[in-house]
C-alpha positions, 0 to 999 in steps of 0.5 A, a space after each residue: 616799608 611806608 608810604 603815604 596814600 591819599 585817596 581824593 573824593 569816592 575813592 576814600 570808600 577803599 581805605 579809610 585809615 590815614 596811617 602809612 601803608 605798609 607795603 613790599 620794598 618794590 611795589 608798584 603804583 600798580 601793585 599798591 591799587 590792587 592792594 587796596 582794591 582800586 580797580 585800574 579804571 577807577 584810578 585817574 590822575 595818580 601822583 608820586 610825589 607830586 608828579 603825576 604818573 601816566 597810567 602806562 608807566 605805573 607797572 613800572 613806577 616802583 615806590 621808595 621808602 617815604 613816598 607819597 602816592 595820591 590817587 583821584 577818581 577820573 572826571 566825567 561830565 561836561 
């Protein structure tokens, strides 16, 4: 199946393709970072379809068909 995968700002550097990705029927948002090699703590805000995924539901946060999954890298500073 695909999905739609858009990677904001430094997090661009592990995908550069802005075709669909293709992955298992199943996967979840946790799967599909490993995949791309996002590790878990450079992954901030994650969405599915617009509604943002906490990071202690995205094991279990599996993705359709036709998703649209965005990731941005976490903000620091003050």
């Amino acid at each position: 199946m695909n999905i739609e995968l858009r990677l904001v700002g430094r997090l661009k550097e592990y995908r550069q393709s802005q075709e669909p990705l293709e992955v298992s029927a199943g996967v979840s948002v946790t799967q599909v970072l490993a995949l791309i090699g996002i590790p878990d703590d450079e992954a901030g805000m994650v969405a599915v379809n617009g509604t943002s995924i906490a990071r202690k539901d995205r094991p279990n946060q599996q993705l359709e068909e036709g998703d649209s999954m965005t990731v941005l890298a976490p903000v620091h500073g003050g």
